[in-house]
N, CA, C and O atoms as a GROMACS GRO file, in nm:
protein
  256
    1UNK      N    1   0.084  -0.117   0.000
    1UNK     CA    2   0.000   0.000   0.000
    1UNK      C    3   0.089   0.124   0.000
    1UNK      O    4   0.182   0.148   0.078
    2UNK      N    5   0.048   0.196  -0.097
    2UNK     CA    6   0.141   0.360  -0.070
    2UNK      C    7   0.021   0.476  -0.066
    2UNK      O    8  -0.069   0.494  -0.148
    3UNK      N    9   0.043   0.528   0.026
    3UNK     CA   10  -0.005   0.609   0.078
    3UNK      C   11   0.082   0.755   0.093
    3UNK      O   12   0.152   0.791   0.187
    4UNK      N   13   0.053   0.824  -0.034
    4UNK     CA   14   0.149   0.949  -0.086
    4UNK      C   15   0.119   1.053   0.046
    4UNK      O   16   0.216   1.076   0.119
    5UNK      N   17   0.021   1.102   0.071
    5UNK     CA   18  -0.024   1.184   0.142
    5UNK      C   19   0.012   1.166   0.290
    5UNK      O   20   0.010   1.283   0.329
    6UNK      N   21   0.035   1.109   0.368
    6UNK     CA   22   0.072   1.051   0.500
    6UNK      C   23   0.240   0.964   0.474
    6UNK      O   24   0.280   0.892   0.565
    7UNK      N   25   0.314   0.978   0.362
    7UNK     CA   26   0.460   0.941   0.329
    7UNK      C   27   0.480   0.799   0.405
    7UNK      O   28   0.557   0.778   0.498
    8UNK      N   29   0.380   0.697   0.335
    8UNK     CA   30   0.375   0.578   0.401
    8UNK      C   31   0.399   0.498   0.267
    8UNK      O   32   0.373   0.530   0.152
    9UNK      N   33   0.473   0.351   0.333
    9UNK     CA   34   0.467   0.264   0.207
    9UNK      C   35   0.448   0.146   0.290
    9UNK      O   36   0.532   0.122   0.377
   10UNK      N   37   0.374   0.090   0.277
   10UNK     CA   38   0.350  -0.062   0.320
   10UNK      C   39   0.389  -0.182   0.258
   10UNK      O   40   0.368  -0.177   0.137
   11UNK      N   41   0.439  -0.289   0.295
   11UNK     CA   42   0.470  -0.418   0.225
   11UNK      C   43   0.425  -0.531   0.299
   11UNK      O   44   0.422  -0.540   0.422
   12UNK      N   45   0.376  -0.658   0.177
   12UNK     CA   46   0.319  -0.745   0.246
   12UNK      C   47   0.472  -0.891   0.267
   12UNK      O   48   0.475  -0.993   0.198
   13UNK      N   49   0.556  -0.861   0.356
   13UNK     CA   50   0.665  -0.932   0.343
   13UNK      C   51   0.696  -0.901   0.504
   13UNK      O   52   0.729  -0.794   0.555
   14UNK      N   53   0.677  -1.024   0.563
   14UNK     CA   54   0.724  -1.050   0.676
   14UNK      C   55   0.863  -1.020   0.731
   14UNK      O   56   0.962  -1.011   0.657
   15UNK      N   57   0.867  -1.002   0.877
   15UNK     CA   58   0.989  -0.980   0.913
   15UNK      C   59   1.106  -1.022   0.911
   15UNK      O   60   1.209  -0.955   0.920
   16UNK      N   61   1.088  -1.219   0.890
   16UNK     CA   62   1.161  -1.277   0.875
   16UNK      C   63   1.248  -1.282   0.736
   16UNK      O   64   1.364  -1.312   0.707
   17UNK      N   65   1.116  -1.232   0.657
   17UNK     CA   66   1.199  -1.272   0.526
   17UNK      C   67   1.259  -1.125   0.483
   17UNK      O   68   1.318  -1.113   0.376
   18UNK      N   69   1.245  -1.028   0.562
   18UNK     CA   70   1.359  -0.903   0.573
   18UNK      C   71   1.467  -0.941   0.543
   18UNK      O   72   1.540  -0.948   0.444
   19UNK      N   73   1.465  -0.974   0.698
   19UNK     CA   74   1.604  -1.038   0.768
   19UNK      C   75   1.659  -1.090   0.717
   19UNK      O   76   1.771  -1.039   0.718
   20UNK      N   77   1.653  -1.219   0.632
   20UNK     CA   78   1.696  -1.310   0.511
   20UNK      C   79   1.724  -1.223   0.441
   20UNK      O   80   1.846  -1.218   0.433
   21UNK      N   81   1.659  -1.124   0.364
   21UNK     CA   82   1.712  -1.096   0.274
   21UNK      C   83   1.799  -0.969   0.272
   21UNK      O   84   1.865  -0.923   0.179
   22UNK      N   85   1.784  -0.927   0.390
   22UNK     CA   86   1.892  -0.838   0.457
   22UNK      C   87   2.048  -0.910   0.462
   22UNK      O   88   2.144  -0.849   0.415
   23UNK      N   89   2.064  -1.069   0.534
   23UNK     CA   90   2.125  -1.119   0.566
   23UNK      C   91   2.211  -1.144   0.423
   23UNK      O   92   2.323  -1.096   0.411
   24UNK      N   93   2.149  -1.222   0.315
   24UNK     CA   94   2.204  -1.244   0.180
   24UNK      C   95   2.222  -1.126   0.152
   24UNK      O   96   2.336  -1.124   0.106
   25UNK      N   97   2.166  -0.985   0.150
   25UNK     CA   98   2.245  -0.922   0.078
   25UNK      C   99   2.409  -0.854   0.160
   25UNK      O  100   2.490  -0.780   0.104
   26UNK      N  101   2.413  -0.876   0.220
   26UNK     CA  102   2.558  -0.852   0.311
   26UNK      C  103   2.634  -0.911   0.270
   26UNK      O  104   2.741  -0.853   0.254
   27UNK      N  105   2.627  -1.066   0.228
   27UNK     CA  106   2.687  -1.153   0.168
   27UNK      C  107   2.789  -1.158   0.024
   27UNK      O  108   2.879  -1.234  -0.014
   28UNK      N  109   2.712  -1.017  -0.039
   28UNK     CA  110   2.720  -0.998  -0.173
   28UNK      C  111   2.868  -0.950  -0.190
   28UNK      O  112   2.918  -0.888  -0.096
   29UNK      N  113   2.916  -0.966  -0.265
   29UNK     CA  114   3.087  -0.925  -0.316
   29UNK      C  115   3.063  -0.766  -0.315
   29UNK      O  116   2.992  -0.702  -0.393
   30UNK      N  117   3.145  -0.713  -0.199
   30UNK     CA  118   3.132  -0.559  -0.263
   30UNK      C  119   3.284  -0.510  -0.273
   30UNK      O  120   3.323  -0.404  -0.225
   31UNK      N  121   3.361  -0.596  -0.338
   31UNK     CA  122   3.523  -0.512  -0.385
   31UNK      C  123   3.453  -0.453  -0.504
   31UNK      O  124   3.366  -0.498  -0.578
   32UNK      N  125   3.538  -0.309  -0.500
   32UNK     CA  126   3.513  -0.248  -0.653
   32UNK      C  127   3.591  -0.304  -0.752
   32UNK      O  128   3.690  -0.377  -0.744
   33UNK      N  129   3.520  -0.251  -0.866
   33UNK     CA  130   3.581  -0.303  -1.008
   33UNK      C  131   3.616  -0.201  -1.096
   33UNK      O  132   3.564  -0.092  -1.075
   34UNK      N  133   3.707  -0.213  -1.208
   34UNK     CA  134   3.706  -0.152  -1.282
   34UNK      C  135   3.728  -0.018  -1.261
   34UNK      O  136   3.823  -0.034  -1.184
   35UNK      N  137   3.716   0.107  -1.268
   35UNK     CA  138   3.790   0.223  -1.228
   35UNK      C  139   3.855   0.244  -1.105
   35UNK      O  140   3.970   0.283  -1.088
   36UNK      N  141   3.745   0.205  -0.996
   36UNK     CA  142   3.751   0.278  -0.841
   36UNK      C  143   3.870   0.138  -0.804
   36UNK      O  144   3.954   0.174  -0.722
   37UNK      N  145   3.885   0.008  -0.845
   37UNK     CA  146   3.981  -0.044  -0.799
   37UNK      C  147   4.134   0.002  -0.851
   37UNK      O  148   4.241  -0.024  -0.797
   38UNK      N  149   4.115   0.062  -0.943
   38UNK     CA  150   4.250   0.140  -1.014
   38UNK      C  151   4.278   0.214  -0.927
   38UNK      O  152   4.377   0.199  -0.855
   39UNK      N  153   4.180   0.323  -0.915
   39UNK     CA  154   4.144   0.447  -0.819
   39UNK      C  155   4.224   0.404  -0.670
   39UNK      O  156   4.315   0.468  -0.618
   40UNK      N  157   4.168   0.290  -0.624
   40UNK     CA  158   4.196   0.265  -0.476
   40UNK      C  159   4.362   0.212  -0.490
   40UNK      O  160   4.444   0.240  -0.403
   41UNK      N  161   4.388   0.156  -0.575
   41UNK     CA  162   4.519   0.130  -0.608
   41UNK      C  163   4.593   0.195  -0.582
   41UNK      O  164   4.679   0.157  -0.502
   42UNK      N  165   4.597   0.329  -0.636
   42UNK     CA  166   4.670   0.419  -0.715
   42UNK      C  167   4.668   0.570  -0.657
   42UNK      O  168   4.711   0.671  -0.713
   43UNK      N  169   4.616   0.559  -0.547
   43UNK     CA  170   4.610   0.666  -0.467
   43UNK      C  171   4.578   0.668  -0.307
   43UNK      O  172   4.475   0.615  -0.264
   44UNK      N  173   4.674   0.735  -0.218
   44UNK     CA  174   4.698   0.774  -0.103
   44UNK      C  175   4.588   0.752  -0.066
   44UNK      O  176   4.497   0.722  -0.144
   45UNK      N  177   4.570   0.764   0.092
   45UNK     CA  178   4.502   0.786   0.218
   45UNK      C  179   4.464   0.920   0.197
   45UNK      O  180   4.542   1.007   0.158
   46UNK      N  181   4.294   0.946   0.233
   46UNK     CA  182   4.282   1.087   0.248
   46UNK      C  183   4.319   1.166   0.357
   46UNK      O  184   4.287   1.284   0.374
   47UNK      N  185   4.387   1.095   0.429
   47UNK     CA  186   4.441   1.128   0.566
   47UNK      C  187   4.557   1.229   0.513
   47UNK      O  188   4.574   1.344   0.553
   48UNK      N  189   4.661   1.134   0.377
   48UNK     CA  190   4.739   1.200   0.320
   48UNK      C  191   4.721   1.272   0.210
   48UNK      O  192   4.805   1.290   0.121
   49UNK      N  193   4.630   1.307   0.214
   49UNK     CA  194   4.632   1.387   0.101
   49UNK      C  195   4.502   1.339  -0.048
   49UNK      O  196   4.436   1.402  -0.130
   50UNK      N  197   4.523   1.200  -0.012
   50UNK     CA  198   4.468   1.133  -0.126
   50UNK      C  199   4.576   1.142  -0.283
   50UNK      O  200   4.521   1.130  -0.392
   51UNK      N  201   4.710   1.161  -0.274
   51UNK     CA  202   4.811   1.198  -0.340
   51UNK      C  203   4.799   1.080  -0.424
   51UNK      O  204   4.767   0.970  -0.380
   52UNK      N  205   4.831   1.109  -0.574
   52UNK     CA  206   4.806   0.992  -0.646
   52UNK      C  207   4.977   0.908  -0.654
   52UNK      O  208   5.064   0.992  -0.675
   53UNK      N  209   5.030   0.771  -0.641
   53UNK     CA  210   5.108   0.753  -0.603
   53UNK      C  211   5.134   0.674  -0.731
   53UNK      O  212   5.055   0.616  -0.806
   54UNK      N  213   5.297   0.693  -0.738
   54UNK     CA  214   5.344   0.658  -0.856
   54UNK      C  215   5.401   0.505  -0.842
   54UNK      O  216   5.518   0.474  -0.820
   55UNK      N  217   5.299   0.424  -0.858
   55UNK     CA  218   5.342   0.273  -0.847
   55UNK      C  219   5.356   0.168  -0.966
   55UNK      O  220   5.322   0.051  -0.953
   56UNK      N  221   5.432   0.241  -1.134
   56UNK     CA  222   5.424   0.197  -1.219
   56UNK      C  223   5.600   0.162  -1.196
   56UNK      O  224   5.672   0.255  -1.159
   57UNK      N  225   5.648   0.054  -1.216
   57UNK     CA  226   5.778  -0.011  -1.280
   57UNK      C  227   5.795   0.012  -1.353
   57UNK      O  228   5.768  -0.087  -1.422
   58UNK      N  229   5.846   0.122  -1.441
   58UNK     CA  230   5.860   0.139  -1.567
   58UNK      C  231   6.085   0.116  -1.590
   58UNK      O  232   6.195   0.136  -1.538
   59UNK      N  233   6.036   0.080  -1.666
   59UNK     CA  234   6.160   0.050  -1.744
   59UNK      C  235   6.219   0.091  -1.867
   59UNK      O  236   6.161   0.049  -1.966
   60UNK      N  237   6.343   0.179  -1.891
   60UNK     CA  238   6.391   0.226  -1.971
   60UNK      C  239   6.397   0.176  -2.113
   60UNK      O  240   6.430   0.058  -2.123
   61UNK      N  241   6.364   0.257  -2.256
   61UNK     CA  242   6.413   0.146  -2.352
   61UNK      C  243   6.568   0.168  -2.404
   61UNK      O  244   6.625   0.272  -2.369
   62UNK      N  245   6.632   0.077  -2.482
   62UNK     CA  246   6.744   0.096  -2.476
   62UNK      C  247   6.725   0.213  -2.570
   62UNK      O  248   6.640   0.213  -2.659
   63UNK      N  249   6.819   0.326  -2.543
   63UNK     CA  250   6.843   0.488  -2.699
   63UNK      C  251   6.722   0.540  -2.646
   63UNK      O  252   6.673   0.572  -2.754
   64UNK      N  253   6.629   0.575  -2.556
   64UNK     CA  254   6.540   0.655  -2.517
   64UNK      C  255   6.528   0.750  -2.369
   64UNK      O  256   6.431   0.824  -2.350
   0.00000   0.00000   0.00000
């Protein structure tokens, strides 16, 4: 039931099966992917700055 006027929403889903499904979703993989794991990689503590940190091995070519 939604009830716009009084900012109510009702559901017909028991407490238990909240909980369950509260419980499974905690469960769920939450490492980032794809940018923000670069991101988290690749840059400081915001404590420090959040300084982006230079953690590439790069290697010289030979005549360059």
């Amino acid at each position: 039931e939604i009830d716009i006027p009084q900012r109510k929403l009702d559901i017909a889903v028991s407490n238990d099966e909240l909980n369950k499904r509260e419980a499974e979703d905690m469960k769920k993989d939450t490492e980032p992917t794809s940018i923000l794991s670069k991101y988290r990689e690749s840059v400081g503590s915001a404590s420090d700055g959040a300084i982006l940190q230079n953690r590439c091995t790069s290697q010289s070519r030979k005549g360059h």
